[in-house]
N, C-alpha and C positions, 0 to 999 in steps of 0.2 A: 617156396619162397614167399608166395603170400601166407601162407602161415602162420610164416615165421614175422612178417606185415605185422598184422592184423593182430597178433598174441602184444607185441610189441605197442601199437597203442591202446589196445587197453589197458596193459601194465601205466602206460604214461597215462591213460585218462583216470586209472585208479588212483595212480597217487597224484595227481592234483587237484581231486575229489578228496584223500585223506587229508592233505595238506591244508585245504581250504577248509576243515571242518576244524582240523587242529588250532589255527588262527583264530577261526571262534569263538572256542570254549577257553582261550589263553586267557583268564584276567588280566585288564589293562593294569597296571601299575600306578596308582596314584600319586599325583606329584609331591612334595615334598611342601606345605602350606607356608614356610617358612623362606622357598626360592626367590619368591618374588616379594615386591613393593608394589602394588599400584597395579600388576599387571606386568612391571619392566623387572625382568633378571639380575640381580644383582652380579655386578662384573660388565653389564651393558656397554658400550662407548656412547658417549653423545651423541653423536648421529644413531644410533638405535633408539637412544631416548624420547630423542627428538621427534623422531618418525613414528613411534609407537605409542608415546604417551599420551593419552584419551584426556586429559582436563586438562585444564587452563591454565598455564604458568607465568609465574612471573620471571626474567632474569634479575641478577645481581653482578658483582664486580668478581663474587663466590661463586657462581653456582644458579640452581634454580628454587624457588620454592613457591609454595601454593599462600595464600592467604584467607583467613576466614571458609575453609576449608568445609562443606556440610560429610559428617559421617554422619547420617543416620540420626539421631536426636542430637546430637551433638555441633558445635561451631569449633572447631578446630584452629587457634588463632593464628597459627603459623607453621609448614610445613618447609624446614629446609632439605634439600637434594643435594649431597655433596657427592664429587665425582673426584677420583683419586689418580693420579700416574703410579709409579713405581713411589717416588719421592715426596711429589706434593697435591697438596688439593687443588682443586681447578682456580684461576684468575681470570677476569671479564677478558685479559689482554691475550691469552693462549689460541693461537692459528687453527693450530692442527686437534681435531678436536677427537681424532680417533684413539690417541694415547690415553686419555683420559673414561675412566671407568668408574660405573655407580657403584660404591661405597659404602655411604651411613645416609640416615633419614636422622633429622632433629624434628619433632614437634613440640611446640610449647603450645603447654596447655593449661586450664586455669583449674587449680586445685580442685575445687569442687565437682570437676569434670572424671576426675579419678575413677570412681567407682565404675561410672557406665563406661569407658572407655576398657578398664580391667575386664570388665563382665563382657565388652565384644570381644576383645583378645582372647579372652577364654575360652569362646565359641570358636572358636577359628585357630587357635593353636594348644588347647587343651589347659590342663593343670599346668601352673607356672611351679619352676624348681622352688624358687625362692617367692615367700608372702610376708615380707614382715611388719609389721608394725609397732612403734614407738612414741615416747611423745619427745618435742623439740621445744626450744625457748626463743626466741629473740632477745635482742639487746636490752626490750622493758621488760623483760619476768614474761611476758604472754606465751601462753602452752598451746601448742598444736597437735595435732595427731596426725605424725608422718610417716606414709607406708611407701613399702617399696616392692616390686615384684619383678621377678627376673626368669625368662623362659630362655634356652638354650636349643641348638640343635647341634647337636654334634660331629653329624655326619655330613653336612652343608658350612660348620663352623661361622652357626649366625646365633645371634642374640638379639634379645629383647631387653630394656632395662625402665623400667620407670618407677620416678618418684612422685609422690605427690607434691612437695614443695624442693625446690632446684634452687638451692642459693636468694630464694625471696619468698615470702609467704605470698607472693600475688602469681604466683607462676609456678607449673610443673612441668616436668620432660618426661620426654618416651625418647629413647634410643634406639633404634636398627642399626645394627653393628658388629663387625665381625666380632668371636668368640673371646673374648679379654682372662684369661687362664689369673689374671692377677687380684681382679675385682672376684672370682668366684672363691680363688686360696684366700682370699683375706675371710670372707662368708666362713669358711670350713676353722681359722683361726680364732675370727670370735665364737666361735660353736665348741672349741674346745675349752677358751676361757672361760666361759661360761661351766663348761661342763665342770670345771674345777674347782669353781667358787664351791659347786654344789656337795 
């Protein structure tokens, strides 16, 4: 009977000796760079936001956002935080604040910011699907050079979108936003127009 003891914990002391060596050699899984915003999980509820998120915000009637924002060489002039229910975006008047879930990020930013902002995104979520560039006019003849870039994840169904100039030549966007299937078919549309002309 002791024997039978004794065979018995070292078979248990063996394998929670292999066990624990197996857990070592597992590679951790790298998160997916594209989950988060800020640090906060996209899908968040307010009260997680709230609790978790490390800088300084401001409220709105909307939502939250940051102001004058430092990234790194950059001044980020506005950072909005939109938080979604089922139906609609969040209002200053809303109670219950756990229905409501993080969403989309709006940044505007000033055109000329574009490139160093592109070239951090790039570090941090690789080669963008889409890089395009063009030139635009205004209502006096003046010619601008507007580029656009758009990274995807597919497996998370998040996107990136930004332009350099957003409806003003004094302002550009960046987008966080869930995966828009409609913005990317239109991309693959003019790709064959073109291919047509050709």
């Amino acid at each position: 009977m002791k024997k039978l003891l004794i065979i018995l914990v070292i078979l248990f002391l063996f394998n929670v000796v292999s066990f624990s060596q197996d857990q070592q050699q597992q590679p951790v899984a790298e998160e997916n760079p594209m989950a988060k915003f800020m640090g906060i999980q996209w899908g968040s509820n307010v009260i997680d936001f709230i609790t978790h998120f490390k800088y300084k915000y401001k409220k709105t009637k909307n939502g939250y956002y940051l102001s004058n924002f430092k990234l790194g060489p950059l001044i980020i002039e506005e950072i909005q935080l939109k938080f979604k229910s089922q139906k609609n975006y969040m209002k200053f008047k809303v109670k219950n604040y756990t229905k409501f879930f993080f969403d989309k990020v709006i940044m505007f930013i000033e055109p000329k910011q574009f490139d160093d902002l592109f070239d951090i995104f790039k570090l941090k979520y690789g080669k963008p699907l889409v890089d395009k560039t063009s030139v635009i006019q205004n209502r006096m003849g003046a010619s601008f050079n507007q580029r656009i870039a758009l990274w995807e994840e597919k497996s998370i169904k998040r996107m990136i979108y930004m332009q350099r100039y957003a409806g003003k030549i004094s302002q550009g966007m960046v987008y966080f936003t869930k995966t828009n299937p409609d913005l990317l078919k239109k991309e693959k549309e003019e790709k064959k127009k073109a291919a047509g002309i050709l």
